[in-house]
Kinemage of the C-alpha trace (Angstrom):
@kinemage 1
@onewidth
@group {chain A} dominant
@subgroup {mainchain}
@vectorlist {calphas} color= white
{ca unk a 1} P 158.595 82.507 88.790
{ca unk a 2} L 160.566 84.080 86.308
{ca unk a 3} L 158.201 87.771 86.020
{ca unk a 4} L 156.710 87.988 89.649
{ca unk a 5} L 155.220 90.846 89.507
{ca unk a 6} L 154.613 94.064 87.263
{ca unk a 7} L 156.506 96.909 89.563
{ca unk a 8} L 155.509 100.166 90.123
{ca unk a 9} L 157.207 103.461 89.362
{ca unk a 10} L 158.478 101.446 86.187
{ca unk a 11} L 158.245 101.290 82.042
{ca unk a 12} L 157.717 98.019 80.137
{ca unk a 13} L 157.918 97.819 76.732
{ca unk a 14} L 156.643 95.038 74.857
{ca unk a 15} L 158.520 94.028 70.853
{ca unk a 16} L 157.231 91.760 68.383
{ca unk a 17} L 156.927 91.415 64.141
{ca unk a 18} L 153.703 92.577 62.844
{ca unk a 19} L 151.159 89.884 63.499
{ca unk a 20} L 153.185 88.470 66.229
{ca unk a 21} L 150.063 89.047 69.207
{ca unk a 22} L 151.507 91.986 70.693
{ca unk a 23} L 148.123 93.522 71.299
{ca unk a 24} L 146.721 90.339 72.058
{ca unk a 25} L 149.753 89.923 74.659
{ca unk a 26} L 148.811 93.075 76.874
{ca unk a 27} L 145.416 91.979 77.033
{ca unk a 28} L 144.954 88.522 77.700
{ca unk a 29} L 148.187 88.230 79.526
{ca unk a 30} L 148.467 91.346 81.496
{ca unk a 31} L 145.158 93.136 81.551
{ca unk a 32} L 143.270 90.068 82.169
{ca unk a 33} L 145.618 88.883 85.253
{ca unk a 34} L 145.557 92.168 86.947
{ca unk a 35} L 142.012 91.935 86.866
{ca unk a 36} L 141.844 88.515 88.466
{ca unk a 37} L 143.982 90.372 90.900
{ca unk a 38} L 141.348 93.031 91.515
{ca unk a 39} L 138.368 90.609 91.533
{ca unk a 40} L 140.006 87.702 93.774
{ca unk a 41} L 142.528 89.886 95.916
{ca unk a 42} L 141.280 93.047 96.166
{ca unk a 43} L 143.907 94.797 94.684
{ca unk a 44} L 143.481 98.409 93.474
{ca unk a 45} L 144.240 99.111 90.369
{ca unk a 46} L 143.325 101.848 87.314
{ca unk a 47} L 144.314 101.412 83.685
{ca unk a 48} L 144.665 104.320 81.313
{ca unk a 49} L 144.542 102.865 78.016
{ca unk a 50} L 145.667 104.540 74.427
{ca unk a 51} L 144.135 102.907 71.731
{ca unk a 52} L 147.122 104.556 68.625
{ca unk a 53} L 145.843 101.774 66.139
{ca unk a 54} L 142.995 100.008 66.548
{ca unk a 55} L 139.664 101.010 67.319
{ca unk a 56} L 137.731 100.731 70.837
{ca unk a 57} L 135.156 98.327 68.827
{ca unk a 58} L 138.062 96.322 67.945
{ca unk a 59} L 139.498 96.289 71.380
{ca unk a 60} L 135.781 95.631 73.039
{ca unk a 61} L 135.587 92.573 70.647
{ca unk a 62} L 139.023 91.093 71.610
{ca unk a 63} L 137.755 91.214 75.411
{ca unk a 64} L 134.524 89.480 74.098
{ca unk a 65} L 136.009 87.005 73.011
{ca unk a 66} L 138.815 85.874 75.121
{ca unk a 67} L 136.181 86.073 78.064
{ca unk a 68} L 133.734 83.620 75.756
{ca unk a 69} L 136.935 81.331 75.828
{ca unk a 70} L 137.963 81.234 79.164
{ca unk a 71} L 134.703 80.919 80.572
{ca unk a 72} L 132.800 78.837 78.306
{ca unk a 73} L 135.656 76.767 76.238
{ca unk a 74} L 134.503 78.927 72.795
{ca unk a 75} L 136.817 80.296 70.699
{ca unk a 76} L 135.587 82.805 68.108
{ca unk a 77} L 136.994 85.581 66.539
{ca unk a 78} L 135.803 89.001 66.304
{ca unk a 79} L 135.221 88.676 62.848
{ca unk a 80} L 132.833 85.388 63.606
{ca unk a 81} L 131.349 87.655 66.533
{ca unk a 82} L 130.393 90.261 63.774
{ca unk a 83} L 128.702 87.461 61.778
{ca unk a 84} L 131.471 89.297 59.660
{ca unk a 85} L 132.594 85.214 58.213
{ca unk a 86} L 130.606 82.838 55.775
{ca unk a 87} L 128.922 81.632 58.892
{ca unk a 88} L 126.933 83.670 60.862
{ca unk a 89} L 127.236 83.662 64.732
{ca unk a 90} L 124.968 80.495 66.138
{ca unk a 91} L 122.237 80.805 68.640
{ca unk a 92} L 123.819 79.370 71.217
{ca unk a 93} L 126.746 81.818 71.282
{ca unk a 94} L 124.327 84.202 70.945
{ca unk a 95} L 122.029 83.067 73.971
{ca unk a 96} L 125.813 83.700 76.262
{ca unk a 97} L 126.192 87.400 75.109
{ca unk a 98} L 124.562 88.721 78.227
{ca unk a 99} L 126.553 86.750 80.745
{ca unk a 100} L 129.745 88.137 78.686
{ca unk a 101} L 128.975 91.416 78.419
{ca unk a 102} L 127.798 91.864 82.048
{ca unk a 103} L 132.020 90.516 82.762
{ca unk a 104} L 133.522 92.513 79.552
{ca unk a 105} L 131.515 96.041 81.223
{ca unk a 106} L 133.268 94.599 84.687
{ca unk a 107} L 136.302 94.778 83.716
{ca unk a 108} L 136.164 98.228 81.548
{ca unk a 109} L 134.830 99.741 84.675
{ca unk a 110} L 138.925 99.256 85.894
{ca unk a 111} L 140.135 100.929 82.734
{ca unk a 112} L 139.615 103.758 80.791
{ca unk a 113} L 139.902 103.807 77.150
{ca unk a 114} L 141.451 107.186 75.061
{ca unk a 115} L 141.656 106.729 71.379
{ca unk a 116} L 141.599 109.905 69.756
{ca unk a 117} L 145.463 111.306 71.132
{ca unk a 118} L 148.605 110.564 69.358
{ca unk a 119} L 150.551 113.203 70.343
{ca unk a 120} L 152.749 112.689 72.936
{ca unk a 121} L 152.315 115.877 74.491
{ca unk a 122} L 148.560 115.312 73.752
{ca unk a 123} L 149.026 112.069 76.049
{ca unk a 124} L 151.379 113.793 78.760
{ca unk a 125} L 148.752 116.420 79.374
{ca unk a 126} L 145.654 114.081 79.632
{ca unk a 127} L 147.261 112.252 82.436
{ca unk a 128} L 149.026 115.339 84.327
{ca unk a 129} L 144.776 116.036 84.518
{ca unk a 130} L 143.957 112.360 85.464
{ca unk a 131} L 146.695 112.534 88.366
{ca unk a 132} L 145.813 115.819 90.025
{ca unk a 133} L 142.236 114.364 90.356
{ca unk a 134} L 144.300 110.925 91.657
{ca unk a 135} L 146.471 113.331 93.921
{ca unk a 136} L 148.682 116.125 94.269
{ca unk a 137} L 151.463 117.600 93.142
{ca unk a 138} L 153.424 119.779 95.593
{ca unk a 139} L 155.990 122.819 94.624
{ca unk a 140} L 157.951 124.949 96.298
{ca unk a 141} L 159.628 128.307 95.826
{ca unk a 142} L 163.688 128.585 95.213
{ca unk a 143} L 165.353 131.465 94.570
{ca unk a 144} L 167.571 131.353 91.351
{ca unk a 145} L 169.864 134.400 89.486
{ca unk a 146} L 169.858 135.191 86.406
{ca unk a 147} L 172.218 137.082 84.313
{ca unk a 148} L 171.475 140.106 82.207
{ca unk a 149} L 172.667 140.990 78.828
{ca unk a 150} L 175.246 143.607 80.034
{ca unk a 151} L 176.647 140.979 82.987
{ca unk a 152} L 174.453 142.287 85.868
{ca unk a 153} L 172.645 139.270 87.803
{ca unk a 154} L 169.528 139.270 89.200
{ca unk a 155} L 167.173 137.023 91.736
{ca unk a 156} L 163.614 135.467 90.610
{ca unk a 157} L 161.630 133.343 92.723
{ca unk a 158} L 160.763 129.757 90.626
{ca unk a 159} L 158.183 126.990 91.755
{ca unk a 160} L 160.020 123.969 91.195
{ca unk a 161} L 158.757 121.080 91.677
{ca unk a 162} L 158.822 118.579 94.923
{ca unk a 163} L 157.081 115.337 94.833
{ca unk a 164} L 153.307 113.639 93.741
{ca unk a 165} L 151.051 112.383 96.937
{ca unk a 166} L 148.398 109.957 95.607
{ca unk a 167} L 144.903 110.176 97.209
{ca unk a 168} L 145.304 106.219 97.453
{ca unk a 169} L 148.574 104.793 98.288
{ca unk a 170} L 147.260 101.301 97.534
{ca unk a 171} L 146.001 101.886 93.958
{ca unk a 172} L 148.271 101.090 91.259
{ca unk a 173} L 147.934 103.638 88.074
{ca unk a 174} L 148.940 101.913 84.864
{ca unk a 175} L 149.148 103.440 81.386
{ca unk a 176} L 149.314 101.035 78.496
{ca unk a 177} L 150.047 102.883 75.041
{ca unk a 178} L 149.040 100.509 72.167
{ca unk a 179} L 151.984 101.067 69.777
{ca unk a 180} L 154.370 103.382 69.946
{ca unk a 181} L 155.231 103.558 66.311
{ca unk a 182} L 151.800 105.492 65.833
{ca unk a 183} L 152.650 108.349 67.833
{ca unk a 184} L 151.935 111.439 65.687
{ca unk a 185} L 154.965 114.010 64.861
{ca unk a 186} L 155.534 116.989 66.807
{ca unk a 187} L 156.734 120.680 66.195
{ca unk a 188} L 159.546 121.985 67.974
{ca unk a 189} L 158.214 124.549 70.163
{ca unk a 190} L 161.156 127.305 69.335
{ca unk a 191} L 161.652 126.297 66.002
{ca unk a 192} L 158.525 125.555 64.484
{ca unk a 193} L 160.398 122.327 62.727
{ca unk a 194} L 158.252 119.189 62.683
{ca unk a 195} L 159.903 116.436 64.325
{ca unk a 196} L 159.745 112.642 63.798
{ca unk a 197} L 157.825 109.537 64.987
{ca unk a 198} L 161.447 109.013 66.651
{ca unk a 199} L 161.155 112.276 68.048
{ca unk a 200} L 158.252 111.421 69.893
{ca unk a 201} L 158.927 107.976 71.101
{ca unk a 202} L 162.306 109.354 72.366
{ca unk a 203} L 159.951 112.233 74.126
{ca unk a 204} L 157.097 109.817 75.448
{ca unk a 205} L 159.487 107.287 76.476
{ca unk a 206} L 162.464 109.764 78.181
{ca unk a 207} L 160.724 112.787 79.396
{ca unk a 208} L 157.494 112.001 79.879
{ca unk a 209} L 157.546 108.020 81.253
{ca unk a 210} L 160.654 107.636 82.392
{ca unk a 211} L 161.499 111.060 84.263
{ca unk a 212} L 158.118 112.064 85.229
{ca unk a 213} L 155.362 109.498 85.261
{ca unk a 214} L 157.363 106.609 86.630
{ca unk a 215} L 159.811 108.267 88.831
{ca unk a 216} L 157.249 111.141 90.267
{ca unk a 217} L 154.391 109.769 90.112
{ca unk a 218} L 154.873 106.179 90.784
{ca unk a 219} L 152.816 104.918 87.908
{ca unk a 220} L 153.237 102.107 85.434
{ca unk a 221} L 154.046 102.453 81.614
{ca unk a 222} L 153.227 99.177 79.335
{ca unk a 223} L 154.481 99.969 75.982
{ca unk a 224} L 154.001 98.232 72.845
{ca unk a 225} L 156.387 98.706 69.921
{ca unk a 226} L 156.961 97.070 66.733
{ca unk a 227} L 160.196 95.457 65.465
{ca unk a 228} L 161.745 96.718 62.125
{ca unk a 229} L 160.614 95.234 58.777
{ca unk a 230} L 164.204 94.311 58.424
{ca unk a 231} L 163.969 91.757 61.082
{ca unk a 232} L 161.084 90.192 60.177
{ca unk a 233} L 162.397 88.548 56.904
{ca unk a 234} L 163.975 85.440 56.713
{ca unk a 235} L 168.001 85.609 57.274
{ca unk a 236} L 170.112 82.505 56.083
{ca unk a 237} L 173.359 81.557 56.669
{ca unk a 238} L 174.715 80.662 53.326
{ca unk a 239} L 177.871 78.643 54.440
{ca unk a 240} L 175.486 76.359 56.339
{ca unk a 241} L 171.585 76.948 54.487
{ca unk a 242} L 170.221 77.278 57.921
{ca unk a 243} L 168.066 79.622 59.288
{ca unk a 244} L 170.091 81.923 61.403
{ca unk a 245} L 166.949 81.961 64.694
{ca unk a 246} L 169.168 84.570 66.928
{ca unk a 247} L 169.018 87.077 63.443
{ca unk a 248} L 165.274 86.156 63.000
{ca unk a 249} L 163.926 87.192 67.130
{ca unk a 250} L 163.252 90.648 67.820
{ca unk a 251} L 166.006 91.705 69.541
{ca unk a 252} L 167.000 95.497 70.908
{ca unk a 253} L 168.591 96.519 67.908
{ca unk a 254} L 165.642 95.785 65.824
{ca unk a 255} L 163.555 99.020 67.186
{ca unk a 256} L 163.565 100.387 63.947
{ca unk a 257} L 162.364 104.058 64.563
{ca unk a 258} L 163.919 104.324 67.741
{ca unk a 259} L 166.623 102.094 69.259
{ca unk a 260} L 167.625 103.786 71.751
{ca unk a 261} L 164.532 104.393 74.206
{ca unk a 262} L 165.238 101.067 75.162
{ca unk a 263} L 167.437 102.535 77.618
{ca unk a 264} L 164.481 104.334 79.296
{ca unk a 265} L 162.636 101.113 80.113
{ca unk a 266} L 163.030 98.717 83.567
{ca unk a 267} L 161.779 96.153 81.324
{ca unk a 268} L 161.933 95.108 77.978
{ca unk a 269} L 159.817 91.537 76.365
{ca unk a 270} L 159.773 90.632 72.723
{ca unk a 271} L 156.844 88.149 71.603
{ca unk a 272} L 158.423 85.721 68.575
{ca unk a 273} L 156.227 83.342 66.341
{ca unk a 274} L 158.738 80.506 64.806
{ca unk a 275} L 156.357 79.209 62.281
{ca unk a 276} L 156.138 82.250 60.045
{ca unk a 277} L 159.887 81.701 59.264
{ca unk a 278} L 159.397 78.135 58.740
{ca unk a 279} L 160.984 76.726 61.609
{ca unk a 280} L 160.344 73.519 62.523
{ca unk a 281} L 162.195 73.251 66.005
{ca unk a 282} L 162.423 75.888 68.747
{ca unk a 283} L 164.131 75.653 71.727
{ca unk a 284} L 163.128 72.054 71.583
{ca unk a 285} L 159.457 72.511 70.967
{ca unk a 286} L 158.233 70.817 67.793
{ca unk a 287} L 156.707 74.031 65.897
{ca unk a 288} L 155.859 71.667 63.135
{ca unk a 289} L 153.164 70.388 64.972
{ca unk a 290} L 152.444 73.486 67.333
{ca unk a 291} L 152.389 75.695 64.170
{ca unk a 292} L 151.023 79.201 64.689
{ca unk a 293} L 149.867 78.407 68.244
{ca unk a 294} L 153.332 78.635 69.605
{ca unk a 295} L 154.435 82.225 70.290
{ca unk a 296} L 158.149 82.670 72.629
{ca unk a 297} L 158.251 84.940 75.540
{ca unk a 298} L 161.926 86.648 75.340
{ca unk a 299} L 162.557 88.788 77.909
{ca unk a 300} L 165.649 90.993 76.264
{ca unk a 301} L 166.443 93.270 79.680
{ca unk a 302} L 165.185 92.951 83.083
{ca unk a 303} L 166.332 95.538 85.781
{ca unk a 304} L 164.714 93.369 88.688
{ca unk a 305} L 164.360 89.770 87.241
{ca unk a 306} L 165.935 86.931 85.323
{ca unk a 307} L 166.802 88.157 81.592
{ca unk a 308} L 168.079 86.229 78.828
{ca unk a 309} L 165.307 84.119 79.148
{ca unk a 310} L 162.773 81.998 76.954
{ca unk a 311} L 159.084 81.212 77.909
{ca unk a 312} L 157.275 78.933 75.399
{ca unk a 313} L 153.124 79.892 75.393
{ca unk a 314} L 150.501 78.487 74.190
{ca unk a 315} L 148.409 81.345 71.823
{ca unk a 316} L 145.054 81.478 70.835
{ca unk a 317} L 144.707 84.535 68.874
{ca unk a 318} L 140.812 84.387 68.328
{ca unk a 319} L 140.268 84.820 71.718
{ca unk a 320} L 143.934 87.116 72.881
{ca unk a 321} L 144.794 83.928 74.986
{ca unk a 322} L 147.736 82.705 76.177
{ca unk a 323} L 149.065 80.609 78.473
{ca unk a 324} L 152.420 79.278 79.754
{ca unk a 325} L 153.476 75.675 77.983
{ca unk a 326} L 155.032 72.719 80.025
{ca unk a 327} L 158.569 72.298 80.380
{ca unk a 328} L 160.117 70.429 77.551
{ca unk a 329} L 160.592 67.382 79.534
{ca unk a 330} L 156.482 67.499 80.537
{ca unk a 331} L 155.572 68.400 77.097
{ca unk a 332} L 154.461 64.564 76.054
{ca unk a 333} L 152.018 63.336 73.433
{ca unk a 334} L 149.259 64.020 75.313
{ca unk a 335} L 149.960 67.897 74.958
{ca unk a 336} L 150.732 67.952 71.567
{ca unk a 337} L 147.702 66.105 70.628
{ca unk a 338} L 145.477 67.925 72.638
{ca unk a 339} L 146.749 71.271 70.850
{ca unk a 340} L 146.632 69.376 67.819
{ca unk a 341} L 142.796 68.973 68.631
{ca unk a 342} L 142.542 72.394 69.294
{ca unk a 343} L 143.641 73.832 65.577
{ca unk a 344} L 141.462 70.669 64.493
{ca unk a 345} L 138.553 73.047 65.617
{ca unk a 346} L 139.704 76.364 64.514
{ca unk a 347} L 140.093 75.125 61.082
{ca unk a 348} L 136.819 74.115 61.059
């Protein structure tokens, strides 16, 4: 009710702390519903995905293992799947891994997964390839003058460009770039003179997304960014010794290598656990007993839905799960001690 849908021909960007879920978020929340969407609706959709930090093994794993939870009630982590922990991975996990993997190879046959480009350029010019085999991009010629060095003008005929015609109307291209802080630095073509990281957010986010990908094309951009350190340490309010919570959530001014490409999104979420600052209550949720399984939803600009606006989920970040909590006035015992039971279990 309060996101309806993920729009085309628009960029998302997605803040949170370090260790906050964010690439949990996009997969369990996003990735996984679109693909319910596909499966149960017949919806169309391909996912270009740019892997800036962690590994496809790593990203393999975390599908693994939220699919082992939702369809068989097991929640392991990748480092338990790797027999990586004190315990090694049980029989009877093992005796489900074919039934998983034939649903993890499912859904990987929707998306397609780049991790060797950090470059923004480098990521520009893979999918300018990917969409002329998706559809076409049409020019025309216009005739423009020029001036020469002594004053005299003169007339050159320029292709400029016109519009993109997908091959499939129906199918819905989205890119999901997994964070942006890892984008590699960039030379100035003229100059020579290596940019910055916020060089090439500000390109990837402006010039590439915004102007061409979502606005010519018609595609979706999912980005992930991280907050600034600054904002994740604790803030007080010395005149009162409380915890200051509106200095503590990621907010827009917490982009730390580059504020401003907020501007460039439709869309803009920040993910905020309450428990690593030691806070207690949230928005009326008791965090003391929800702990690290609460995470908030903020959703910090909105160009076509409700903004300004808190979502409490439940998180399981073994398995990249999450899911929306009751209303404070249907969260009762019952819930609380059946999450209680939950991180009983994943303690043990």
């Amino acid at each position: 009710s309060v996101l309806p849908t993920i729009p085309r021909s628009s960029q998302i960007m997605l803040l949170g702390g370090s260790g906050s879920g964010k690439s949990h978020f996009w997969l369990g929340f996003f990735l996984i519903t679109l693909y319910i969407l596909i499966k149960n609706k017949n919806y169309k959709a391909k996912i270009f995905i740019f892997l800036l930090e962690d590994t496809r093994e790593m990203f393999e794993d975390r599908l693994f293992c939220h699919v082992l939870y939702t369809k068989y009630n097991i929640s392991v982590d990748p480092m338990y799947l790797n027999s990586a922990r004190h315990d090694i991975l049980s029989e009877d996990i093992e005796a489900l891994f074919n039934d998983v993997d034939k649903i993890v190879e499912d859904i990987l046959k929707y998306c397609i997964l780049i991790d060797n480009i950090y470059h923004p350029t480098g990521l520009y010019k893979y999918l300018r390839t990917e969409s002329g085999k998706l559809g076409t991009h049409f020019y025309e010629d216009k005739i423009f003058t020029y001036k020469n060095e002594d004053g005299s003008t003169y007339e050159k005929v320029t292709k400029v460009y016109v519009r993109y015609e997908p091959k499939d109307p129906d199918e819905h291209v989205i890119i999901v770039v997994d964070n942006l802080n890892n984008l590699a630095e960039e030379s100035d073509k003229e100059t020579k003179i290596k940019g910055s990281v916020r060089d090439s957010m500000g390109k990837w986010c402006r010039d590439y997304a915004r102007l061409q990908i979502c606005k010519h094309w018609g595609w979706t951009v999912w980005n992930v960014a991280q907050t600034a350190l600054e904002s994740d340490r604790q803030q007080f309010n010395m005149m009162r010794g409380e915890q200051i919570i509106e200095k503590l959530e990621p907010n827009l001014s917490a982009l730390g290598d580059n504020k401003v490409i907020s501007r460039d999104h439709h869309l803009v979420l920040a993910l905020f656990s309450p428990s690593r600052f030691g806070i207690t209550m949230y928005e009326g949720y008791d965090i003391g007993k929800l702990d690290d399984t609460f995470r908030s939803l903020i959703i910090l600009k909105s160009n076509f839905s409700i903004s300004n606006r808190k979502i409490g989920l439940f998180f399981n970040g073994a398995s990249s799960y999450f899911k929306e909590l009751p209303k404070l006035t249907e969260m009762t015992t019952e819930v609380y001690n059946e999450i209680a039971e939950f991180r009983k279990k994943q303690n043990h």
